[in-house]
KEDRENKE-50754 format. One line per 4 residues: their letters; for each residue x, y, z of N, C-alpha, C, O, CB. Coordinates in Angstrom, 2 decimals. Glycine has a CB too. Layout:
BEGIN
a> X:Y:Z:X:Y:Z:X:Y:Z:X:Y:Z:X:Y:Z; ...
This chain:
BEGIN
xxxx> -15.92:-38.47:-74.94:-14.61:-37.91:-74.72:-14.19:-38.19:-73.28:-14.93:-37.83:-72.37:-14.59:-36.39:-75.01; -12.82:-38.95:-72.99:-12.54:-38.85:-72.16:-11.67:-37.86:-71.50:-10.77:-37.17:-71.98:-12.40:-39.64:-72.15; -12.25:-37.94:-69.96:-11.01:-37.00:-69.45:-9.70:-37.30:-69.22:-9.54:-38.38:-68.64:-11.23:-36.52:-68.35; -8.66:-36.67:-69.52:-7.54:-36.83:-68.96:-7.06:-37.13:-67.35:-6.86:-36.05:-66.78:-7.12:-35.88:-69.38
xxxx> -6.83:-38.19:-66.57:-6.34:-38.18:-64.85:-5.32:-37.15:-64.57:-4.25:-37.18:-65.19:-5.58:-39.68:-64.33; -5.53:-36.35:-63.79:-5.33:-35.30:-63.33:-3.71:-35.65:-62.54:-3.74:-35.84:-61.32:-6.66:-34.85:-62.45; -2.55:-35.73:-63.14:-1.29:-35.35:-62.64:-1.05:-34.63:-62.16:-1.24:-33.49:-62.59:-0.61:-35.24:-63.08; -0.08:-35.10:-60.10:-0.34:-34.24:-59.59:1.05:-34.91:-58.63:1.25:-35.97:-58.03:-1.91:-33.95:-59.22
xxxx> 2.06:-33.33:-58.93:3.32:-33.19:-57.80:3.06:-34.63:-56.66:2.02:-35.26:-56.47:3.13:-31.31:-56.73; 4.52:-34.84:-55.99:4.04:-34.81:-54.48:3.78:-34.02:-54.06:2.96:-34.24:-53.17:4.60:-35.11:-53.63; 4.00:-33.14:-54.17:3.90:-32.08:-52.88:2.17:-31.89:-53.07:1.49:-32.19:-52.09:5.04:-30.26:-53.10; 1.57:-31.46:-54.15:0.18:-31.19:-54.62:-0.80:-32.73:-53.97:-1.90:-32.98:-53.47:0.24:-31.00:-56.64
xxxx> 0.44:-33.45:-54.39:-0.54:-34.56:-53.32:-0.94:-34.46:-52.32:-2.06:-34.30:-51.84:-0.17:-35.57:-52.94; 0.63:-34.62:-51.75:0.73:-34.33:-50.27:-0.71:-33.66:-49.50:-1.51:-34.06:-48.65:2.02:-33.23:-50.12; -0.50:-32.32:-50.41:-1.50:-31.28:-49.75:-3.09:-31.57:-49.77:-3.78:-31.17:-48.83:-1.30:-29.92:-50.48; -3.67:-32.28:-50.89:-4.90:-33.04:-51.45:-5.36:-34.00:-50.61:-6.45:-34.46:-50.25:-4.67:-33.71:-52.69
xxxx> -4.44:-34.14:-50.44:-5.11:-36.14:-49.62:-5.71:-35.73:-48.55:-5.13:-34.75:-48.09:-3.72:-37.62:-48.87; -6.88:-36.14:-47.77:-7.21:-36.22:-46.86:-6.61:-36.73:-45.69:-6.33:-37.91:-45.46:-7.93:-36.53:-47.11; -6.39:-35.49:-44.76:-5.62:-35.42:-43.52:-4.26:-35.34:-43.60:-3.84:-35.38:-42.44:-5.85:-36.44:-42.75; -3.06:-35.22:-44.63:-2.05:-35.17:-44.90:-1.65:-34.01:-44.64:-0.59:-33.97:-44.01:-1.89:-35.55:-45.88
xxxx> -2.26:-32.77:-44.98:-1.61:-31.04:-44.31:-1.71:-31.60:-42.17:-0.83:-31.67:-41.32:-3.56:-28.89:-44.98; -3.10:-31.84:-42.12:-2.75:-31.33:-41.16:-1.59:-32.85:-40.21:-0.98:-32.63:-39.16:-4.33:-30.68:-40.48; -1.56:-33.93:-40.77:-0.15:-34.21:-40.56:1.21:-33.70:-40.22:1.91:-33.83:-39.22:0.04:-34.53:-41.26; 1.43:-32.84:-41.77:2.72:-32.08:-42.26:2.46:-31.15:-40.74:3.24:-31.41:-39.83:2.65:-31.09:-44.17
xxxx> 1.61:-30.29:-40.53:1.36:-28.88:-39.70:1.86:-29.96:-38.30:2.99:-29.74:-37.88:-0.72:-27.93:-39.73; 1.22:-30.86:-37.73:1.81:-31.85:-36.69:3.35:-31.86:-36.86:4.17:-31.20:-36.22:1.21:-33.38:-36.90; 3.54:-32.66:-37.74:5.23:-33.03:-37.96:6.13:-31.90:-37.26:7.06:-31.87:-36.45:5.72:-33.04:-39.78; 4.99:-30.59:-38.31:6.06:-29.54:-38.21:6.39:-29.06:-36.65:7.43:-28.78:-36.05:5.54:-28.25:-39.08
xxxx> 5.22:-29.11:-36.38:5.40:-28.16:-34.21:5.91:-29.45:-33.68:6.19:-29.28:-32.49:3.30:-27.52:-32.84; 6.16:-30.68:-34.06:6.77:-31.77:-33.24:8.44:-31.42:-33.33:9.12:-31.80:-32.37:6.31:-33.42:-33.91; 9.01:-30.83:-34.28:10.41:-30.72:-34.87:10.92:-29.47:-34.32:12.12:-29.23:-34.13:10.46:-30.71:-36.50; 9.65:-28.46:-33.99:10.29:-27.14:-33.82:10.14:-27.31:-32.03:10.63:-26.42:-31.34:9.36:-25.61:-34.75
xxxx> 9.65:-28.11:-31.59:9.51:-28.46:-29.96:10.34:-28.96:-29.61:10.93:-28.82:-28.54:8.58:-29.19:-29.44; 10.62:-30.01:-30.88:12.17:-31.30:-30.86:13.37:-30.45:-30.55:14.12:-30.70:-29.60:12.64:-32.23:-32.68; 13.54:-29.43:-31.39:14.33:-28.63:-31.62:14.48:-27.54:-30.42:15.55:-26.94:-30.34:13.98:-28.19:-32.83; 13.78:-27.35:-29.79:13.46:-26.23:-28.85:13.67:-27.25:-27.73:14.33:-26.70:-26.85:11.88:-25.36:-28.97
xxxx> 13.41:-28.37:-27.45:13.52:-28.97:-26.52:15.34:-29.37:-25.74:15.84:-29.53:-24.62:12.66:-30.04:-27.03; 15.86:-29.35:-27.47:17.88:-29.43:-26.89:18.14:-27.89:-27.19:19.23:-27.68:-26.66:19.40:-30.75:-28.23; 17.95:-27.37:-27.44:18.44:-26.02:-27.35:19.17:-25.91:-26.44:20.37:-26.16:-26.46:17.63:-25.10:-27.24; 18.27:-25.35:-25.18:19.00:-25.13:-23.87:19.86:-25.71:-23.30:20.56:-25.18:-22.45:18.42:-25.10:-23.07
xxxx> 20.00:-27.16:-23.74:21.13:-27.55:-22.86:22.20:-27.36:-23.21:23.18:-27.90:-22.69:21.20:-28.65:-22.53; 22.27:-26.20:-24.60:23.81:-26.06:-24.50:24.35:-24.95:-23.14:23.59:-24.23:-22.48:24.35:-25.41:-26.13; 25.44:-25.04:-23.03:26.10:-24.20:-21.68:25.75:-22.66:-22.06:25.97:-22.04:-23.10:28.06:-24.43:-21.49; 25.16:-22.28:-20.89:25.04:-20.71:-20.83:23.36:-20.35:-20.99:22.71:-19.52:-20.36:26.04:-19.95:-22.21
xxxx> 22.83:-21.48:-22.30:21.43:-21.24:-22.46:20.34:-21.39:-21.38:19.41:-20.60:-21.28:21.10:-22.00:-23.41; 20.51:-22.45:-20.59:19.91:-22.71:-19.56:19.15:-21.45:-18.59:18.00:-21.32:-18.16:20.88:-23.43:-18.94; 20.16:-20.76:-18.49:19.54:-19.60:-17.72:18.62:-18.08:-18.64:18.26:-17.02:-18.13:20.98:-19.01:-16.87; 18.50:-18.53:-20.02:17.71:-17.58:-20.68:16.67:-18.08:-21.63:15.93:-17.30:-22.23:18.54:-16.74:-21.35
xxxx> 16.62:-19.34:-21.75:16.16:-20.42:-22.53:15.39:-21.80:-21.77:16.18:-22.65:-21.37:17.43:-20.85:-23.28; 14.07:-22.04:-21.56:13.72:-22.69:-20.73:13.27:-24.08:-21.85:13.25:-23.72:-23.03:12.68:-21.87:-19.75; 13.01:-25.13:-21.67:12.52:-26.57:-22.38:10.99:-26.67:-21.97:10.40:-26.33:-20.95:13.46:-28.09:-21.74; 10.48:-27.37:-23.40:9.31:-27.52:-23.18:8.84:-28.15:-21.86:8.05:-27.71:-21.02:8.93:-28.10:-24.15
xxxx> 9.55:-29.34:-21.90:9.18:-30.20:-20.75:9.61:-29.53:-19.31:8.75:-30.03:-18.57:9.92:-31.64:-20.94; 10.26:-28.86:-18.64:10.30:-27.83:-18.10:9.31:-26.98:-17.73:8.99:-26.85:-16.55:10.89:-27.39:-18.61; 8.76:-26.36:-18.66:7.58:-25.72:-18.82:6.43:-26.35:-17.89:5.91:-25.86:-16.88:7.25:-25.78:-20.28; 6.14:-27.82:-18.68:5.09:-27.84:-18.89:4.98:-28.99:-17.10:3.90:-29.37:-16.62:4.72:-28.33:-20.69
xxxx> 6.40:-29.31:-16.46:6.72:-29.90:-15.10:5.86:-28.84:-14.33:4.71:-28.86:-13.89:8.48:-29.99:-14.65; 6.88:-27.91:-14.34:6.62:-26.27:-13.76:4.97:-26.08:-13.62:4.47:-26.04:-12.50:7.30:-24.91:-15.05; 4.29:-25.98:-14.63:2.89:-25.77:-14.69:1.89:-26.97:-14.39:0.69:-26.70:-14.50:2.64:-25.28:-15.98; 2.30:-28.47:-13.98:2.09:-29.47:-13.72:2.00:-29.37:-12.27:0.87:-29.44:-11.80:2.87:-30.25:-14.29
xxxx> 3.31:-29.19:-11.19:3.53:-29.08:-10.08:2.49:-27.48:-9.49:1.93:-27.50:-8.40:5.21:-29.15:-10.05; 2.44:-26.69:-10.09:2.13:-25.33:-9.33:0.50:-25.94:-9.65:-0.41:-25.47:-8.96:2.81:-23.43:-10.13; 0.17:-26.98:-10.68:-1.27:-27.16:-10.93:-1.57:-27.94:-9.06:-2.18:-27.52:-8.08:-1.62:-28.43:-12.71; -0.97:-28.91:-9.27:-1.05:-30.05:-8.34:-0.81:-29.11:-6.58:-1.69:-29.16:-5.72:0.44:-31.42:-8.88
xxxx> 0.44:-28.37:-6.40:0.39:-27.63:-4.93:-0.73:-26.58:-4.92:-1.12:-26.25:-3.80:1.87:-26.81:-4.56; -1.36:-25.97:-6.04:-2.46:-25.13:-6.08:-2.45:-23.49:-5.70:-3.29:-22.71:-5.25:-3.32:-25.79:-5.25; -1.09:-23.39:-6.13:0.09:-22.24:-6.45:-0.74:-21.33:-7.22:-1.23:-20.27:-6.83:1.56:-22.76:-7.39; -0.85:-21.87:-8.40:-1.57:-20.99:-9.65:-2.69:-20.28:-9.31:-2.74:-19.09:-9.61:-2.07:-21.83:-10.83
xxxx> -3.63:-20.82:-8.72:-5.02:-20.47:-8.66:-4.86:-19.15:-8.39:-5.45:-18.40:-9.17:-5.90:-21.21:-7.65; -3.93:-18.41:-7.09:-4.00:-17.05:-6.51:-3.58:-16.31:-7.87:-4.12:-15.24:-8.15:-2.93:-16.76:-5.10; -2.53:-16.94:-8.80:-1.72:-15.83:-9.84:-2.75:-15.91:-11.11:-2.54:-15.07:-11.98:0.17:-16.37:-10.38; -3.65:-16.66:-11.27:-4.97:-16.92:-12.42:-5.79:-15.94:-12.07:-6.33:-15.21:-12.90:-5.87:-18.41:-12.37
xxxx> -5.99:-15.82:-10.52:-6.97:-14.91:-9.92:-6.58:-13.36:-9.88:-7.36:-12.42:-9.78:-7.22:-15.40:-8.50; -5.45:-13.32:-9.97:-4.96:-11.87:-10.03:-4.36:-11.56:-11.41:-4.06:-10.37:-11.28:-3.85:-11.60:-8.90; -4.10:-11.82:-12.32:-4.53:-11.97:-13.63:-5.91:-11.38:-14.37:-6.05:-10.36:-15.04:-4.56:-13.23:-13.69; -6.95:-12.51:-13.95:-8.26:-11.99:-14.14:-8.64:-11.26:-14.13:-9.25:-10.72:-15.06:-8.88:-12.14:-13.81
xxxx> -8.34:-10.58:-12.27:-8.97:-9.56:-11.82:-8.28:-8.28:-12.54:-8.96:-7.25:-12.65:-8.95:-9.58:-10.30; -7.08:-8.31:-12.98:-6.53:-7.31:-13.74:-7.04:-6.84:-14.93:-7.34:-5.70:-15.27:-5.46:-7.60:-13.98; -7.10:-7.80:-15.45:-7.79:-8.22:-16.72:-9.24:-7.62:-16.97:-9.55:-7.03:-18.01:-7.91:-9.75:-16.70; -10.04:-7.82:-15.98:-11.03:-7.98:-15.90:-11.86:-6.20:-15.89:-12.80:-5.72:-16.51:-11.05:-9.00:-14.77
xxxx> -10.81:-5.60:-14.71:-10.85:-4.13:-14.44:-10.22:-3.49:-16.04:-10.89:-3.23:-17.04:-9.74:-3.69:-12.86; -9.43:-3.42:-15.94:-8.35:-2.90:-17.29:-9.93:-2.92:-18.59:-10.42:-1.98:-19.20:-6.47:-4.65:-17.82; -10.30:-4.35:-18.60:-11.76:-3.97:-19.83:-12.56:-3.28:-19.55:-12.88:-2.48:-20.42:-12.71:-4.94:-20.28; -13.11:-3.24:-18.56:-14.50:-2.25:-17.87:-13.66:-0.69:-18.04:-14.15:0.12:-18.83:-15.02:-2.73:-15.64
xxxx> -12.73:-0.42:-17.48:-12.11:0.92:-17.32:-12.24:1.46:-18.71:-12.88:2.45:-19.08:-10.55:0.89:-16.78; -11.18:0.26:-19.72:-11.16:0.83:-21.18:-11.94:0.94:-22.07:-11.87:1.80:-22.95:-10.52:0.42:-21.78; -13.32:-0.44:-21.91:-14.75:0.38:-21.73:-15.55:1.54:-21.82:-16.42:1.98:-22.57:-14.98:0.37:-20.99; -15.10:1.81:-21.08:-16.13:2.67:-20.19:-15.24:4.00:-20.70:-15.98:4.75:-21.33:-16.23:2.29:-18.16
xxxx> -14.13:4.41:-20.64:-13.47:5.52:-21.51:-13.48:5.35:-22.76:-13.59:6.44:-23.33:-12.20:5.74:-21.28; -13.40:4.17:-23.71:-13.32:4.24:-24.88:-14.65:4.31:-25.59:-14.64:4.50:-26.80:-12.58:3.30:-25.21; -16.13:4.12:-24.75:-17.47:4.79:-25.10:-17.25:5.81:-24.99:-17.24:6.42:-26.06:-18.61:4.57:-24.47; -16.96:6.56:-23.85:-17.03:8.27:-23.02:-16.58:8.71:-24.23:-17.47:9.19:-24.94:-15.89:8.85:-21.43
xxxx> -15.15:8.70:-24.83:-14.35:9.07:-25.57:-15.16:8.95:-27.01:-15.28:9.82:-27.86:-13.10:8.32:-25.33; -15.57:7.89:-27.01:-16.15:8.01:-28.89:-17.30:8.28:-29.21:-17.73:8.28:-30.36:-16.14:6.78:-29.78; -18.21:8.69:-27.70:-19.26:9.54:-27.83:-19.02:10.63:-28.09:-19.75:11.22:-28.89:-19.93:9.61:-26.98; -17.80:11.36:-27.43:-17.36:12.68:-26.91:-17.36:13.16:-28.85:-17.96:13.85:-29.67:-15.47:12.66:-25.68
xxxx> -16.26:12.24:-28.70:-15.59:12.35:-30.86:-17.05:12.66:-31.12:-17.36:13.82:-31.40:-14.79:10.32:-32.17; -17.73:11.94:-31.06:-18.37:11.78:-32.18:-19.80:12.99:-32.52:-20.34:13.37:-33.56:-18.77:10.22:-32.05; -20.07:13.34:-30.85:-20.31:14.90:-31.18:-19.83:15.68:-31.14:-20.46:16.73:-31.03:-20.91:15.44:-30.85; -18.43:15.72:-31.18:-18.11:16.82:-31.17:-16.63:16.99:-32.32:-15.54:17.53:-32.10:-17.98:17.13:-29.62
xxxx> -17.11:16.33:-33.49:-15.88:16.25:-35.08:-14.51:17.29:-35.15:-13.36:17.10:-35.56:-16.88:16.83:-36.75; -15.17:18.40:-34.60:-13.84:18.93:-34.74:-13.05:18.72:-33.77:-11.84:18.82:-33.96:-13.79:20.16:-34.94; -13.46:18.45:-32.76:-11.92:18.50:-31.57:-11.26:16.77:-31.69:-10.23:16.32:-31.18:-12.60:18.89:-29.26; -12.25:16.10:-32.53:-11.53:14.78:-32.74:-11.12:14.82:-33.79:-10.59:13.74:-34.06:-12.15:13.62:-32.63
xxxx> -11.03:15.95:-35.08:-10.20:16.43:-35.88:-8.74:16.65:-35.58:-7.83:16.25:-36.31:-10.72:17.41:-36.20; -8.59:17.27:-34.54:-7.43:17.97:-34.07:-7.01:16.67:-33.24:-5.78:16.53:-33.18:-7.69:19.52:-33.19; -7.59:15.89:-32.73:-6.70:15.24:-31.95:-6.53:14.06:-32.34:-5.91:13.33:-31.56:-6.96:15.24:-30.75; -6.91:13.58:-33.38:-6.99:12.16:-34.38:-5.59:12.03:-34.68:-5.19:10.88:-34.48:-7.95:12.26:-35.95
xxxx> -4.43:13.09:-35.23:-2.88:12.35:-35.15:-2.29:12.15:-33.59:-1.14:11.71:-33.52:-1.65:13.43:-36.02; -2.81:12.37:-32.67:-2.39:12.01:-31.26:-2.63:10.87:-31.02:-1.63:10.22:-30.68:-2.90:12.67:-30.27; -3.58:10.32:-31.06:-4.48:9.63:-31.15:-4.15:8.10:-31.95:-4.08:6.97:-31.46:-5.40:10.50:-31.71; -4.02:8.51:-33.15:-3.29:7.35:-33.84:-1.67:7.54:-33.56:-1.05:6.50:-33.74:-3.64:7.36:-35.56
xxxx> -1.12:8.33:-33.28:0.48:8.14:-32.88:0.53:6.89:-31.72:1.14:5.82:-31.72:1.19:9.78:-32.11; -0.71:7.73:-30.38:-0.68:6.39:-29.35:-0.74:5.29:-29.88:0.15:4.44:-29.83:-1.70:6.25:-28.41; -1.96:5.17:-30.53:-2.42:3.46:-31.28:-1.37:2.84:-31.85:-1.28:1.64:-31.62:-3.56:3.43:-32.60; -0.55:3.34:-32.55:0.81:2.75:-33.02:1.98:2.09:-32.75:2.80:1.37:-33.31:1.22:3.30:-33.32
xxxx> 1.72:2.72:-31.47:2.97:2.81:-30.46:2.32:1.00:-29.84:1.26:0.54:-29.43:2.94:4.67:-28.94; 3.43:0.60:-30.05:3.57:-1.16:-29.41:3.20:-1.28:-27.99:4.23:-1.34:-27.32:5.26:-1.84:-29.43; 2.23:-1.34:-27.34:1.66:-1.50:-26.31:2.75:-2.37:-24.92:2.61:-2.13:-23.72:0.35:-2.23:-26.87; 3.37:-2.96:-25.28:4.53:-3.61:-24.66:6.07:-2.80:-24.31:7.07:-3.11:-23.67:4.79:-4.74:-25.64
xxxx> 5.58:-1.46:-25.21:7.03:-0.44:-25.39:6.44:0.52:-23.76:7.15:1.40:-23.26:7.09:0.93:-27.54; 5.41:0.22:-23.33:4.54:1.40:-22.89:4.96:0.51:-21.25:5.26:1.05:-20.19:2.46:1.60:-23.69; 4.86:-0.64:-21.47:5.22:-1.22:-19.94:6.28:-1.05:-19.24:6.25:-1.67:-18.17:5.24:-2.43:-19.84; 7.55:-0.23:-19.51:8.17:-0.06:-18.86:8.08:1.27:-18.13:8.74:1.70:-17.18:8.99:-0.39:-19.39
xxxx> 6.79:1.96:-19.03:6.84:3.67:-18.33:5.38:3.17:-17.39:5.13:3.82:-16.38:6.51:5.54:-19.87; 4.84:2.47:-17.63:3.68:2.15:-16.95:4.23:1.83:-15.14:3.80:2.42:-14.15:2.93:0.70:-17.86; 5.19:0.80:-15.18:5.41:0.46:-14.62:6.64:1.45:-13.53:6.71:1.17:-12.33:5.42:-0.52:-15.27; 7.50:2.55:-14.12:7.93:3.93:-13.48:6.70:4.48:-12.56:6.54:4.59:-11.35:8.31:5.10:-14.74
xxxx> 5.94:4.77:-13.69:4.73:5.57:-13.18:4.27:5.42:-12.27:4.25:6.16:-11.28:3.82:5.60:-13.71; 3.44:3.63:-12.56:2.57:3.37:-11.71:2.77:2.13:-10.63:1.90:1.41:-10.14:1.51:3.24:-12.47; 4.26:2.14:-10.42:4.90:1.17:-9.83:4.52:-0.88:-10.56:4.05:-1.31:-11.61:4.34:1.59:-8.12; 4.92:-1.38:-9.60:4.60:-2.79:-10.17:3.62:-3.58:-9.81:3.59:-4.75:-10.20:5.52:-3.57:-10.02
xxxx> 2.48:-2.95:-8.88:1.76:-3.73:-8.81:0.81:-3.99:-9.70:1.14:-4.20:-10.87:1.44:-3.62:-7.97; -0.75:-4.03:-9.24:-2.07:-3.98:-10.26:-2.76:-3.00:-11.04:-3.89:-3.01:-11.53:-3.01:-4.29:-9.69; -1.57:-1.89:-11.07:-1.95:-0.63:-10.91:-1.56:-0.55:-13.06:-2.23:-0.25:-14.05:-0.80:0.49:-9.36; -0.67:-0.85:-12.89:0.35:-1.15:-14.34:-0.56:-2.23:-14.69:-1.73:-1.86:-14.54:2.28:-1.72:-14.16
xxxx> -0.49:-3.10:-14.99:-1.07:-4.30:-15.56:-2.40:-3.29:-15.78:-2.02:-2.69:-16.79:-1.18:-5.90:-14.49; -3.19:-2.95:-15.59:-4.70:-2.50:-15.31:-4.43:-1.66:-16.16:-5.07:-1.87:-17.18:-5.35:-2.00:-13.87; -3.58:-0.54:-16.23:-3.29:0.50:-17.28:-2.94:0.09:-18.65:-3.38:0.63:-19.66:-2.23:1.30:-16.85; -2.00:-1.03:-18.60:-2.11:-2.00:-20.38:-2.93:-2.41:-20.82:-3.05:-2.55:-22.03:-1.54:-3.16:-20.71
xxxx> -3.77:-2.74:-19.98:-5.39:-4.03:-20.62:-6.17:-1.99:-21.00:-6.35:-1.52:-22.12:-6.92:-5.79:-18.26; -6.44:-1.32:-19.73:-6.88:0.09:-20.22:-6.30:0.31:-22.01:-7.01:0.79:-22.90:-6.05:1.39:-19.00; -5.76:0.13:-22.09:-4.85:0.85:-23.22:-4.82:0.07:-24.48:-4.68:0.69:-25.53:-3.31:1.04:-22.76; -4.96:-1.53:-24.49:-5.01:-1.97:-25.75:-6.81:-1.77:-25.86:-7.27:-1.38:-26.93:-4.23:-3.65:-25.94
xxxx> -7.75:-2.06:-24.71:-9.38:-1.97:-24.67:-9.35:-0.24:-25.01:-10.16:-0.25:-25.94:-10.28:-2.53:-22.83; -9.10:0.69:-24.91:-9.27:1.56:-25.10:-9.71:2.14:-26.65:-10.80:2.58:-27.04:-8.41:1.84:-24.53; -8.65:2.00:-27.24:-8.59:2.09:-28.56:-9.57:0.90:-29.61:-9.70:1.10:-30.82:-7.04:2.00:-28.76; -10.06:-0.04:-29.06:-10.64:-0.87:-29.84:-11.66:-0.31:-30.04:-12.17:-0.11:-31.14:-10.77:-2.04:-29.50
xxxx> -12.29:0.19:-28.42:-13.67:0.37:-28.10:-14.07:2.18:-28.86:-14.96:2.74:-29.50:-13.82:0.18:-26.11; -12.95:2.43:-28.35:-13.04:3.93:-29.13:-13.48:3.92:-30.52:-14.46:4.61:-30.77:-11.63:4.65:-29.22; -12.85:3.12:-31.62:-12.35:3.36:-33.07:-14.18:2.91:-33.28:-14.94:3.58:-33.97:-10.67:2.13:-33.91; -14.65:1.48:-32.40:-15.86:0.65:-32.76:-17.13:1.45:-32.89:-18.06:1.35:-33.68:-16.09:-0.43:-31.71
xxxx> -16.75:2.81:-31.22:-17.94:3.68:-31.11:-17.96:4.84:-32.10:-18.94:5.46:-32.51:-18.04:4.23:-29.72; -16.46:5.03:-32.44:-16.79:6.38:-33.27:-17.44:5.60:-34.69:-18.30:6.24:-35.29:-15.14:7.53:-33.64; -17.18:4.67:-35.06:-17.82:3.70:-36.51:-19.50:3.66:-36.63:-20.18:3.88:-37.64:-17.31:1.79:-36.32; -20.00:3.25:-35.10:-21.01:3.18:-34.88:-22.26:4.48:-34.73:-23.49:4.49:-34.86:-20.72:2.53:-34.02
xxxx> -20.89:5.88:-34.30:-21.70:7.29:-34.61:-21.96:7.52:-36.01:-23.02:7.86:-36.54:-20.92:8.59:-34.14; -20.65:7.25:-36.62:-20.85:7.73:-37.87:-21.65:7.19:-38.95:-22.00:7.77:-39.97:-19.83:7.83:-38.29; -21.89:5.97:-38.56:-22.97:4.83:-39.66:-24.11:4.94:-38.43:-24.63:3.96:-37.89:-22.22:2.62:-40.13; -24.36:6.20:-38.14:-26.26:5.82:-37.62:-26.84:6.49:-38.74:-26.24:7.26:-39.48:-27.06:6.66:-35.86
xxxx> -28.31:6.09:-38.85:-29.24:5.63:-39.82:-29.70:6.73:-39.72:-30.22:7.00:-38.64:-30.11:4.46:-39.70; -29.69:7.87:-40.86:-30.12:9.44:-40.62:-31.72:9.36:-40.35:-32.37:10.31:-39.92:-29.76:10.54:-42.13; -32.37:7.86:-40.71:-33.78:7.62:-41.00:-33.98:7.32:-39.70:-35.18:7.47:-39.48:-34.24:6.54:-42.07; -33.23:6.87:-38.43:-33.77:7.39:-37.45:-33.61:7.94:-36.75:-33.97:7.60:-35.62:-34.07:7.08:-37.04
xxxx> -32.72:9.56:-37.04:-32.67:10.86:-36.23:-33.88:11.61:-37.08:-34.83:12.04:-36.43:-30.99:11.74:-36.23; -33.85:11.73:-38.13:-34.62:12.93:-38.68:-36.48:12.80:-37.85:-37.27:13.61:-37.36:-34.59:12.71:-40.80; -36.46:11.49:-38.08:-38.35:11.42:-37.33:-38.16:11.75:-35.79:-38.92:12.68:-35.50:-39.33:9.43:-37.38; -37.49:11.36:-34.81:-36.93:12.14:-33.51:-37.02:13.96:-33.91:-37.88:14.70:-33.43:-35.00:11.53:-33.18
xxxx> -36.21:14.29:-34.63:-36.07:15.62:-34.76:-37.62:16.57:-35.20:-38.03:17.63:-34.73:-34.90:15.71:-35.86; -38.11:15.79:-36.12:-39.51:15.92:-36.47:-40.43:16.06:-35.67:-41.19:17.02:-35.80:-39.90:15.08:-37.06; -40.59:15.25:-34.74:-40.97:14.95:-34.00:-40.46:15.96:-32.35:-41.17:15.90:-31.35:-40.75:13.65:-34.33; -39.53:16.56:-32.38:-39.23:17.73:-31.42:-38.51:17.14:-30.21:-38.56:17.73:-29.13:-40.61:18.54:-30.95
xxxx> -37.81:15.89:-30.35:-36.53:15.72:-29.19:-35.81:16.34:-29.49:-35.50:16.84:-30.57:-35.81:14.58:-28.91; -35.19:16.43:-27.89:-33.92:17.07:-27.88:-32.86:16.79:-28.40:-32.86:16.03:-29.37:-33.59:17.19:-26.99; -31.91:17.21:-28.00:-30.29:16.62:-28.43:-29.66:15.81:-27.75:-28.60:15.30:-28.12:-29.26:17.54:-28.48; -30.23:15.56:-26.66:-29.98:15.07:-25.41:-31.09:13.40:-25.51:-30.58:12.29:-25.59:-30.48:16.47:-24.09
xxxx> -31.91:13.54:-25.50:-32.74:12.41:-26.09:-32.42:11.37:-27.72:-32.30:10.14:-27.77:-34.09:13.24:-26.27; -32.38:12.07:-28.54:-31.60:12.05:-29.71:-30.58:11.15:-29.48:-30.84:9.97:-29.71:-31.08:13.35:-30.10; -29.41:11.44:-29.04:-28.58:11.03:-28.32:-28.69:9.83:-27.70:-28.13:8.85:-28.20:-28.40:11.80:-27.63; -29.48:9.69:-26.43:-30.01:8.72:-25.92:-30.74:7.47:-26.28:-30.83:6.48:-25.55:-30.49:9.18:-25.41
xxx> -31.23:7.59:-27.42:-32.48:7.00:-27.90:-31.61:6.28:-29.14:-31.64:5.08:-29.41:-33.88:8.20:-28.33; -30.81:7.33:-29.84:-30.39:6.68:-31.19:-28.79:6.64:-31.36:-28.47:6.06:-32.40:-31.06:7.55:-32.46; -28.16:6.92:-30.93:-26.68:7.36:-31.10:-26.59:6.29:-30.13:-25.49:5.97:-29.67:-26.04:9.02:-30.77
């Protein structure tokens, strides 16, 4: 018995053939760059609407005068603090939860109200608050690391292995050791 040859769209072609999607996916960011590239020069756009090539002059020249390096470096360092901070509270915090269920009962719709809230909506009070320097930036990176690290540690209290608190407990550690050792 033979088989029947398998009839197949262009488009089903298209997509089949080897190396042809990621062609199409090329084509496509070449057209929407094409496209993005005359935009701006219509009148008025210029000043709210920048061109690729523009862009990429801009980040060419600040590469070459060696401009960037200080604004990469202060970036980082923002960056860098903002994780350790949100870190370091979002353990504190999902240890805290996690012995202590009821007061992270009560405060779990606060909690997820913040998380909800568009992290980018928050930069303009960040920036009231805590003026414009490194102070703001450091408080956003705090704030999206916060909540990751939080949600990861309280996951990690709640899936510990009762098989190794109960031999600790058996065994006559504290709560404090317990804690230390296995949590």
């Amino acid at each position: 018995a033979q088989e029947e040859p398998e009839h197949l769209s262009l488009g089903e072609w298209l997509i089949r053939a080897p190396g042809t999607l990621l062609v199409i996916r090329l084509i496509i960011v070449a057209a929407l760059l094409l496209v993005w590239e005359h935009i701006p020069a219509r009148p008025g756009l210029r000043l709210w609407l920048s061109s690729p090539s523009m862009i990429i002059e801009t980040l060419f020249n600040w590469f070459a005068e060696g401009s960037i390096w200080g604004h990469i470096g202060a970036t980082l360092h923002a960056m860098l603090l903002g994780y350790v901070l949100g870190c370091l509270v979002g353990i504190t915090a999902g240890l805290a939860f996690g012995l202590m269920p009821r007061t992270y009962l009560v405060l779990s719709p606060y909690l997820t109200a913040l998380y909800a809230l568009p992290k980018v909506a928050l930069v303009p009070l960040f920036i009231l608050f805590l003026g414009i320097g490194i102070a703001s930036k450091v408080a956003l990176v705090v704030m999206t690391v916060f909540f990751i690290v939080l949600n990861s540690t309280l996951d990690g209290m709640r899936d510990v292995d009762t098989d190794l608190v109960r031999p600790l407990r058996l065994m006559g550690a504290s709560r404090v050791e317990t804690i230390r050792k296995v949590l």
